[in-house]
N, C-alpha and C positions, 0 to 999 in steps of 0.2 A: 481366420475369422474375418468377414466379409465387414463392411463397413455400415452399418444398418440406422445411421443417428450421429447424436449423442456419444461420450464414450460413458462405459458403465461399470460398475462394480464386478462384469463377469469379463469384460475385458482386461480389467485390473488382474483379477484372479488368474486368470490366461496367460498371463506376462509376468506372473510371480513365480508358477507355475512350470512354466518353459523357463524359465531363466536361470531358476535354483535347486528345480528334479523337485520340487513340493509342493504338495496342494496348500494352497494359505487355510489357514482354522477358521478365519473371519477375515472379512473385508468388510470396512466399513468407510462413509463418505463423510469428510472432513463436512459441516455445516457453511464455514464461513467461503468468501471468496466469489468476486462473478467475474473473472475470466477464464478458467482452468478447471477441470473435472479432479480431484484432491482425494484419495485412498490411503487409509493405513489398513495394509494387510498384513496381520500375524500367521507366521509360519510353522508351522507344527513343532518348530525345533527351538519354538519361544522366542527366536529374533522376530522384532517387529521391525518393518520400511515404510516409508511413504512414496505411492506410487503418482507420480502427478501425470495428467495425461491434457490434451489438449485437442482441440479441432483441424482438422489440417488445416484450414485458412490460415491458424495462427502460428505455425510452425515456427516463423520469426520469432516470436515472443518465449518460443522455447529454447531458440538460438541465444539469444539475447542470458538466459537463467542458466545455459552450459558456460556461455562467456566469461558471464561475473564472478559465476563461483571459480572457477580458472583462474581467476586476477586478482577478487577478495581475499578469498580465505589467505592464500600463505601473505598475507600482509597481516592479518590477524585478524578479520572481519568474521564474527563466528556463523558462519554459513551451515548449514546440516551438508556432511559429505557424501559428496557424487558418486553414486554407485556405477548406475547404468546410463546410459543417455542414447535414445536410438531417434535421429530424428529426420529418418529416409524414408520409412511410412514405407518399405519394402515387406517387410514380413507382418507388420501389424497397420492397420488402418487411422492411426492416429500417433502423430510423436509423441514419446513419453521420454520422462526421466525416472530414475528409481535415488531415493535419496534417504539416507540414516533419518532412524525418529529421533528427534531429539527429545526429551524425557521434559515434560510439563505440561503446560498450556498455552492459549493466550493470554497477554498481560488483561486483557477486557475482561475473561473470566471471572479474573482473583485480586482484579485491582480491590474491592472493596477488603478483600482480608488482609492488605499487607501493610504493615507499619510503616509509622513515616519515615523512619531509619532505613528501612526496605524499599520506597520509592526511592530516597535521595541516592541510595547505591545505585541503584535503578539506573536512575538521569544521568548519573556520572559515569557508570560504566556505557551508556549509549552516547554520549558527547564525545568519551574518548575514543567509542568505534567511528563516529561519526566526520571526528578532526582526521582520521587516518585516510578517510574518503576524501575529505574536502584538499587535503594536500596534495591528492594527484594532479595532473597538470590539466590545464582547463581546456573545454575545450572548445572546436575550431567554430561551434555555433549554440545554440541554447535549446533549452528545453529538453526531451524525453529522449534516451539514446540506449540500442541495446549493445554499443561499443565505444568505444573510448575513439573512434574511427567516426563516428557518426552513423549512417545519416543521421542532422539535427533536425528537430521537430521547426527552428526558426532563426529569425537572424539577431533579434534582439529578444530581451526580458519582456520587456512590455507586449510585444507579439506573444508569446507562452501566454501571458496572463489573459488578451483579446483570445484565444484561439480556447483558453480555458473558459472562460466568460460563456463563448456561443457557445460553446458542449453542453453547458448545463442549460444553455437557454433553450437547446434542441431538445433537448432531454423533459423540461417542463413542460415543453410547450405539447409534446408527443403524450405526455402521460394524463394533461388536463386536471393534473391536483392545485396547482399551483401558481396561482396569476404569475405570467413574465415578468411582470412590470418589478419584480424585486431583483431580477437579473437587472434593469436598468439600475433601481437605485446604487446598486454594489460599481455599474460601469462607471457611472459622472464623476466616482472618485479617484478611478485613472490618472484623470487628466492632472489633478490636484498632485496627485502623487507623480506625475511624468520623470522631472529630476533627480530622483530618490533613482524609479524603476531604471531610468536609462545608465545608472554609475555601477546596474550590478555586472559583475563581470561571470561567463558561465562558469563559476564555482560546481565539481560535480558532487552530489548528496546525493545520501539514500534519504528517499521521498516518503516513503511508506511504512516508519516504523511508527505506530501508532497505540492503539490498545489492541490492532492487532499485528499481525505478523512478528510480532515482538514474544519469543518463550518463555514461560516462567516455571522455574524447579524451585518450590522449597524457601519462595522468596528473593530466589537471583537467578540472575539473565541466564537463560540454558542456551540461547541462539536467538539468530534471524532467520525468516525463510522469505520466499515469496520475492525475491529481487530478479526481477524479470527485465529492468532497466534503471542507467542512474535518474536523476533529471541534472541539468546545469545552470544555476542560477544561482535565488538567494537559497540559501540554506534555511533562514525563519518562513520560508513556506511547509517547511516538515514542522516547525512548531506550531506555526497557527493551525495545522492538520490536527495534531495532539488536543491544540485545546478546542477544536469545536468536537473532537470525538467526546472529550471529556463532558464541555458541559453540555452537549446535545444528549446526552446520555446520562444527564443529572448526577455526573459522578464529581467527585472532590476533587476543585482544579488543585491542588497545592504541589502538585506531582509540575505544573507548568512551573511553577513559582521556584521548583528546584530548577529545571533547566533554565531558566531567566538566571538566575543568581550566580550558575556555572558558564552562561557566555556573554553578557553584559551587554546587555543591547543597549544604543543610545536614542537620544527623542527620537530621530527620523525613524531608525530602525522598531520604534516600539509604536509610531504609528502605522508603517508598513505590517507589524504583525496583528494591527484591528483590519488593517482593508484583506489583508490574503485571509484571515480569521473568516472576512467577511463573504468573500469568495467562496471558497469550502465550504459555509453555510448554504450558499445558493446548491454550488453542488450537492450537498444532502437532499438540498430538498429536489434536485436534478433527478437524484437515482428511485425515490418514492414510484411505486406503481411499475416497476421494470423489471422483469425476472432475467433478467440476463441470463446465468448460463442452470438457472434453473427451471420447475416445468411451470412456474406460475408464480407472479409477486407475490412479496410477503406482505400480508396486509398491514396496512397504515397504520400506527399504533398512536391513537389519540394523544395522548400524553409527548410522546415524542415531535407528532406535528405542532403540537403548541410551543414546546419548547422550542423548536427552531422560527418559530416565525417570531416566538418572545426578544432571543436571539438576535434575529436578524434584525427588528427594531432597536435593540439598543446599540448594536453594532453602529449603525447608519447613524445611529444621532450621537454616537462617540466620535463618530470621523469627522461629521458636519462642523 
């Protein structure tokens, strides 16, 4: 199969196909996600997999998701296990991994049906995946790495955070929804924060467990997916993540309120998590108007853009 795009649902098919002597019964495309083309194909014989495929440009980033799983999981980090991984783009036009479904959803699904006893497990079983990450050894620079090797995205914190700042300012400024100038007010508090940003040391975390890539069975954690890289830094940038998915998304923060309670953040550290809060607000509102690896943005959903720019004003006048 020749290279025509995109990768697609009959590629997927092709590569379940060839792989296991079966035609898959359905293939169908994971909704969430804009970097990676995402299939769960069922195969006649009732096993389901998740085929993830990728553009050749980004091959590294596939590199990166065979790595971690390689290093996570037998530490105990519950990763969906690696089936297949072909990422020579010899026999097929796009690297792919084949990987176990793991049985549930995203936490974003079903957060509103799950009791509070069911988040607080929630939070506790993800801080203790999360300490098992942060205790590896830190590494030789900061920021986004798809190896414990590097390459690092920078040489300090504060750089990750400048480098995260313009992304989203490029991002706005590209899509015309959204005055820059809220990118400004989130940067002036840099500066105020300098001391705090330059004592972090690169701690490596997983970044991106949120309301999504986070699985839920039945009410408890079934897995992670989607770990394509660590970041190294502070670790309360994956919380301020949490809580602007939560309240950008008008959901009940109380789910932060648990992880707060299980890692005890002190004054400095619980104003670093309104300015990084406040960051990730900007990036929201970054990614508005951009179809990334889809064929057209999702439209603007009123309700959502007012909540982040509600958001982002109180943000700013909580840091002031």
């Amino acid at each position: 199969m020749t290279n025509t795009g995109n990768p697609t649902d009959a590629h997927a098919a092709a590569i379940v196909a060839d792989l296991y002597g079966l035609q898959p019964k359905a293939v169908r495309r994971f909704g969430t996600g804009n970097q990676h083309f995402v299939f769960e194909a069922v195969l006649t014989d009732r096993r389901t997999v998740v085929v993830r495929l990728s553009r050749a440009a980004d091959v590294d980033i596939a590199r990166g998701a065979v790595f971690w799983s390689r290093r996570l999981r037998p530490l105990g980090v519950p990763l969906p296990k690696l089936l297949h991984a072909d990422l020579d783009m010899r026999t097929w036009p796009f690297p792919f991994i084949v990987l176990d479904r793991l049985p549930g959803t995203d936490l974003g699904n079903i957060y509103p049906d799950l009791t509070a006893r069911q988040r607080r497990d929630l939070a506790c079983r993800l801080v203790e995946i999360q300490r098992i990450v942060t205790a590896q050894p830190e590494g030789a620079g900061f920021g986004f790495s798809r190896s414990d090797k590097g390459p690092f995205s920078a040489q300090s914190w504060p750089d990750v955070i400048a480098v995260d700042l313009e992304r989203h300012r490029v991002r706005i400024r590209a899509a015309g929804l959204v005055d820059e100038q809220k990118v400004d007010a989130v940067e002036r508090w840099s500066d105020d924060l300098r001391d705090y940003l330059a004592t972090v040391r690169p701690t490596p975390f997983l970044h991106d467990i949120t309301t999504k890539n986070v699985i839920v069975d039945r009410g408890g954690l079934s897995g992670i997916v989607d770990v394509d890289d660590l970041c190294f830094g502070d670790p309360f940038f994956l919380v301020a993540l949490i809580r602007i998915a939560l309240l950008a998304h008008d959901r009940d923060p109380a789910y932060i309120d648990d992880w707060l309670s299980l890692l005890r953040p002190d004054n400095d550290e619980l104003t670093a998590l309104d300015f990084y809060t406040a960051v990730h607000c900007v990036g929201f509102m970054g990614e508005l108007g951009h179809r990334f690896n889809r064929s057209k943005p999702d439209p603007v959903n009123a309700s959502f853009f007012s909540r982040l720019n509600r958001l982002h004003e109180t943000l700013c006048s909580t840091l002031q």
